[in-house]
FIKOLZA-81223 format. One line per 3 residues: number of its first residue (from 1); for each residue y negated, z, x negated of C-alpha. Coordinates in steps of 0.001 Angstrom, whole numbers, plus 500000, padded with zeros to 6 digits. Example, Ala and Ser with C-alpha at 12.3 -4.5 7.8 and 13.67 -1.06 7.14 Angstrom:
BEGIN
1) 504500 507800 487700 | 501060 507140 486330
! end
This chain:
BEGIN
1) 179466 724487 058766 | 180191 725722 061967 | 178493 722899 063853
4) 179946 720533 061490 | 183472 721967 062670 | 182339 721760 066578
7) 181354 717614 066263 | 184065 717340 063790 | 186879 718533 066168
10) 188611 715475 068514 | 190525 717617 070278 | 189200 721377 070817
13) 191368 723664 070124 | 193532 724825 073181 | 194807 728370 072287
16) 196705 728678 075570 | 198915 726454 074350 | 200305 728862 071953
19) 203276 730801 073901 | 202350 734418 072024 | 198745 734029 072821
22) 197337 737781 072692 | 195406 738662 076692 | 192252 739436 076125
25) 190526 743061 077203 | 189216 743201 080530 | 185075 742970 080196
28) 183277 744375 082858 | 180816 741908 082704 | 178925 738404 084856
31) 179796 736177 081885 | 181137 736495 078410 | 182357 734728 075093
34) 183905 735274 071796 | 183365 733017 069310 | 184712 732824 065609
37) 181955 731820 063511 | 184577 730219 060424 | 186581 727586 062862
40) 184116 727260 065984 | 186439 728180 068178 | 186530 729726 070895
43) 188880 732541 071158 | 188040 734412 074874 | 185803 733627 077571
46) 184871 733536 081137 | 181903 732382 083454 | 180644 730743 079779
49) 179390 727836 081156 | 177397 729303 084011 | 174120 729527 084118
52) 172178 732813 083531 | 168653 734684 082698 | 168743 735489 079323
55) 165811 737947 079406 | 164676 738664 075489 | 168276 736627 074469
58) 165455 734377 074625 | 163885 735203 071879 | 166946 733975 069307
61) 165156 730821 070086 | 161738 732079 069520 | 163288 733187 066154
64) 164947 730460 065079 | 162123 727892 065656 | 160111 731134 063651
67) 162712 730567 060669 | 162462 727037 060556 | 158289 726642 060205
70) 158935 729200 057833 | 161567 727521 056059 | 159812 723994 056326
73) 156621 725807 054752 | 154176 725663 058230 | 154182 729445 058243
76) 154985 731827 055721 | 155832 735335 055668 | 153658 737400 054192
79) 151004 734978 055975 | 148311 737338 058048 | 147976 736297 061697
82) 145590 737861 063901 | 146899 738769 067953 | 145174 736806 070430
85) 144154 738968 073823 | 146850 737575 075740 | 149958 738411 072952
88) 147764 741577 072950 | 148601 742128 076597 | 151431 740955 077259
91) 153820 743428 079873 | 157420 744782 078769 | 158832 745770 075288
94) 156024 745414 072525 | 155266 746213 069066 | 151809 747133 069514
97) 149765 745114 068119 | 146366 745260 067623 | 143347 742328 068273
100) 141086 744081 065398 | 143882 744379 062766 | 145418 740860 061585
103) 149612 741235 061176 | 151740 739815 058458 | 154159 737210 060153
106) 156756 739011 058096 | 156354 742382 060245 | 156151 740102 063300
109) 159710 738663 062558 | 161022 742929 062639 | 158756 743356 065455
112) 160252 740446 067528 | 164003 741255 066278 | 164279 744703 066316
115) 161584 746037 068497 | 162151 743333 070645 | 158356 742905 071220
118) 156797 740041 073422 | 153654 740519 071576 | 155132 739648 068710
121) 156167 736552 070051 | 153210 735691 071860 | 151532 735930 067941
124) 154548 733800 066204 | 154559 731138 069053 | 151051 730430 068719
127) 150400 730028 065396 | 153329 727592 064938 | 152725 725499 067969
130) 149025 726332 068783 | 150128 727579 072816 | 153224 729785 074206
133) 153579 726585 076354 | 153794 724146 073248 | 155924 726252 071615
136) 158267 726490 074554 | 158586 722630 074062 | 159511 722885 070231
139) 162712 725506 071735 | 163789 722912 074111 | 163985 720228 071775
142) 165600 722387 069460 | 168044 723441 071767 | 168760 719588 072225
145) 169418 718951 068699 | 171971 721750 068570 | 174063 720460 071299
148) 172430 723400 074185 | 173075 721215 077088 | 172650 724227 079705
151) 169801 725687 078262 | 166029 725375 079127 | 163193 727806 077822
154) 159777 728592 079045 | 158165 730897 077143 | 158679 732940 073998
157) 159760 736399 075935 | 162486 736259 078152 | 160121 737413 080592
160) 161543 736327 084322 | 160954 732976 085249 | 163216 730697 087440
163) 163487 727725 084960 | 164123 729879 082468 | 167933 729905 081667
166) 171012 729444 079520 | 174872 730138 078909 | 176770 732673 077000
169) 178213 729075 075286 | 174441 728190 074433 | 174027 731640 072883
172) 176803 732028 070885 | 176605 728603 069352 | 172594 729150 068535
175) 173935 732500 067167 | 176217 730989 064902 | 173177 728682 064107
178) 171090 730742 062966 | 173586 732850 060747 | 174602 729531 059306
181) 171287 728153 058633 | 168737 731106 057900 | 171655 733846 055949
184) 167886 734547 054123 | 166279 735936 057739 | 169799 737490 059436
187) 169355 741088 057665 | 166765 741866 059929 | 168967 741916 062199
190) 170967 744676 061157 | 167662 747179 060733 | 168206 750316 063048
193) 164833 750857 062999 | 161133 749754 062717 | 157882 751176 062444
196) 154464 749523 063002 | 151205 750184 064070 | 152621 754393 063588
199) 154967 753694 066404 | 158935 753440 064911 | 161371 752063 067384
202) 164922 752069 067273 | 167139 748674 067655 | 168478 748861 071068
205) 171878 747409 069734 | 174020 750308 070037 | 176776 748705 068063
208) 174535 748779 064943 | 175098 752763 064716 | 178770 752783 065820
211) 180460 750218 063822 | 179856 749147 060001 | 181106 746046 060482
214) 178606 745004 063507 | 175215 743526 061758 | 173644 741550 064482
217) 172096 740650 067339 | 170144 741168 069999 | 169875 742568 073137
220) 168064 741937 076425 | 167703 743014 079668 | 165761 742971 083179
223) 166609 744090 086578 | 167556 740582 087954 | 169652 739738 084344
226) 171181 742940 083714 | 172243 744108 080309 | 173098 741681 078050
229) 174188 741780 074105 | 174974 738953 071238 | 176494 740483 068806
232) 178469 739767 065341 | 180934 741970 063329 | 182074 740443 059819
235) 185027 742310 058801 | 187783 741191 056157 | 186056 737872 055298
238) 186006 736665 058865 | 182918 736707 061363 | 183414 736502 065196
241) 180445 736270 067543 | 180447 737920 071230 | 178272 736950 074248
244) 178004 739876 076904 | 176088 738885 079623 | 175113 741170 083365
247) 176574 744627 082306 | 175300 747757 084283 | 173091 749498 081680
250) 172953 750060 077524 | 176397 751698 076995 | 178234 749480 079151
253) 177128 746253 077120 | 177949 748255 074129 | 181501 749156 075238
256) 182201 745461 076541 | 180877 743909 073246 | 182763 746064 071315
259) 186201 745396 072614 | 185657 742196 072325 | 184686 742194 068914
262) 187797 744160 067902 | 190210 742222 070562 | 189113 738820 068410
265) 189199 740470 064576 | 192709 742320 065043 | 194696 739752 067044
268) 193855 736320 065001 | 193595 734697 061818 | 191604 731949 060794
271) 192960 730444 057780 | 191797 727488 055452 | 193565 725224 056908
274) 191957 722256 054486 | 189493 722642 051220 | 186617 720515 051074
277) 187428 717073 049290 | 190859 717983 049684 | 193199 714738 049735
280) 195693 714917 052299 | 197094 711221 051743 | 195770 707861 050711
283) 195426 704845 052530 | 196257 700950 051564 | 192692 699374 051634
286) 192681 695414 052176 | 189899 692966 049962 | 188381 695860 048220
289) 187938 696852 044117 | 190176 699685 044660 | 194120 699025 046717
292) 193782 702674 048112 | 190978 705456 048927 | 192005 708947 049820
295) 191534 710825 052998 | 190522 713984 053580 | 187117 716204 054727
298) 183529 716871 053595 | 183720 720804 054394 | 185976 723264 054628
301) 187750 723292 057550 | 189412 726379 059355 | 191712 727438 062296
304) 192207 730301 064512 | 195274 731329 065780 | 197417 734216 067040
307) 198436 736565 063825 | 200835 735516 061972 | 201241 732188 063316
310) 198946 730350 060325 | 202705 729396 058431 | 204473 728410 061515
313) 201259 725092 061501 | 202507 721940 060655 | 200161 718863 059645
316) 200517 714957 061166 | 198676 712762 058964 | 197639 709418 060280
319) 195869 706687 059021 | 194248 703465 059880 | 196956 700692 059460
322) 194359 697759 058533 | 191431 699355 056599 | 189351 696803 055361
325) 186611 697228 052245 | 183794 697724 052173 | 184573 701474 052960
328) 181946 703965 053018 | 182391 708111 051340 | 182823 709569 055000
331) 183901 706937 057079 | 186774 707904 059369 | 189840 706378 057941
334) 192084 708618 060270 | 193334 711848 061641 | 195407 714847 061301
337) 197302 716446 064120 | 197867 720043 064231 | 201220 721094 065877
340) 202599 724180 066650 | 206201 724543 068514 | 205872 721099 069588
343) 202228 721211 070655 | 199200 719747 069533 | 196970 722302 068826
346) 193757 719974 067942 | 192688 716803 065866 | 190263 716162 063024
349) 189233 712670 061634 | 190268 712344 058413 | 187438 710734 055704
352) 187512 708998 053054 | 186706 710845 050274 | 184916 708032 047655
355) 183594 704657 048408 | 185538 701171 048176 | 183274 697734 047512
358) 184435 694430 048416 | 186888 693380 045689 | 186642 690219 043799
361) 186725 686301 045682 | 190535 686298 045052 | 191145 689365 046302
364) 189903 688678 049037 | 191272 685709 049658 | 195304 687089 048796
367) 194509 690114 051322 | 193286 687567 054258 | 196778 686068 053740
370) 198204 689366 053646 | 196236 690583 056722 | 198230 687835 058388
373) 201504 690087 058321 | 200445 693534 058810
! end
């Protein structure tokens, strides 16, 4: 839903528009972004857009291309896969895998999450895509069919390399992806620890032991990149992401992500603003069987703002003044304006909710006449 929301949205929503707009914490950090998983939106940010090395950020890539063969059936997870030499030997964090003993992709997916281990991804990336450098190729077309525009991937790692790179925009909207679409694979995420191979390792998400409410995502870090964090807190029925990219070490990206995380779940709401086939009006439609169809949304659609400020919304509806059958379940029939103390907070195209055929020959024919007028 959340991407639906993104492509849905006309107008994004500007929240500086709103005159008791809560300032954000200072975050000590090269780039960051809070995002609230229900309305897309989002809520604090700076540097997003700019470029950086997402060390093993990468590998919410490598796992979500993981999820999908898995979901798709190309790889399953108690499936045995034995480590080539080169995932065998691969440099930085590992799991430990061994080339004699074959490992179930299943304890791959903990290895890769929570260990953070590049042999683990090595293993995963080659059985799906046959080569680290094919499967680099399924990421970047992945990341251009979820709207990634500033991100390009190499390898499976994170491991340094100079056309290796993304945004903390990028990340948070592939983290909201892959809560959205795998919910089945995300509790790995919140393990605190994992043991293979004799060795247990403990998440290097520091959130995951300070706060309940934090159940996600993964960190990363080299010298060049610094210390970076996604993480997620889901807290009262709402879910906000944060991006903290270039801190100075483990505590700092803790501390920075944290804030954030609170700043974002104790100063807004995000109410349901419309239900999903919701009519908000109907609309006169011209030579079809039916004289009106109604307008509204395929999903639910939400709305963050400033506490408190959810009853203070009012709704503009708007629709298309010569609508003409045949009319298709979806088809944009118009829009509704959000305002708020004279502003226009943001726009969503209205739908229509149920199909219209072409009405009969003389229904037609009065409605041409009509058309005439209108």
């Amino acid at each position: 839903m959340i991407r639906s929301l993104l492509a849905a949205a006309c107008l994004a929503l500007p929240l500086a528009a709103v005159a008791a707009l809560p300032v954000p914490p200072e975050v000590a950090a090269r780039s960051y972004v809070l995002l609230d998983a229900q309305s897309g939106q989002i809520l604090a940010g700076s540097q997003a857009d700019t470029r950086i090395e997402p060390a093993s950020l990468t590998k919410l890539m490598t796992a979500y291309v993981s999820f999908k063969a898995i979901k798709e059936g190309r790889l399953k997870r108690d499936q045995m896969l034995t480590p080539s030499i080169r995932a065998w030997k691969m440099e930085g964090s590992r799991m430990f895998v061994d080339i004699k003993v074959p490992v179930s992709v299943d304890d791959l997916l903990k290895g890769m999450i929570v260990q953070s281990g590049n042999d683990a991804c090595v293993v995963l990336a080659e059985a799906i895509a046959g080569s680290e450098e094919a499967f680099a190729g399924m990421m970047n077309a992945e990341a251009r069919r979820l709207g990634l525009t500033n991100s390009h991937y190499t390898n499976s790692t994170g491991l340094p390399d100079p056309e290796l790179y993304t945004t903390a925009n990028d990340l948070a909207k592939l983290s909201a992806a892959i809560i959205e679409d795998f919910p089945e694979f995300y509790p790995i995420y919140s393990m605190k620890q994992f043991t293979y191979n004799r060795i247990k390792q403990d998440n290097r998400n520091l959130l995951l032991y300070r706060d309940p409410d934090v159940d996600g995502l993964k960190t990363g870090h080299t010298k060049s990149a610094g210390y970076n964090l996604v993480a997620s807190s889901h807290r009262g029925g709402r879910r906000v992401i944060s991006v903290v990219t270039g801190t100075s070490g483990m505590q700092e990206r803790a501390a920075e992500s944290g804030k954030l995380l609170d700043w974002g779940l104790l100063n807004f709401d995000t109410p349901r603003l419309f239900a999903k086939g919701q009519a908000l009006g109907e609309v006169r439609v011209y030579k079809g069987a039916a004289g009106e169809v109604a307008g509204g949304f395929a999903a639910d659609h939400f709305v963050s703002l400033p506490r408190g400020q959810a009853p203070r919304i009012q709704q503009q509806v708007s629709f298309e003044p010569r609508l003409v059958a045949p009319v298709a379940a979806g088809q944009v029939i118009g829009k509704v304006r959000l305002v708020l103390d004279g502003e226009t907070l943001a726009e969503y195209p209205l739908q229509a909710l149920q199909a219209v055929e072409p009405g009969s020959w003389w229904r037609r024919l009065l409605d041409t006449i009509r058309l005439w007028f209108v």
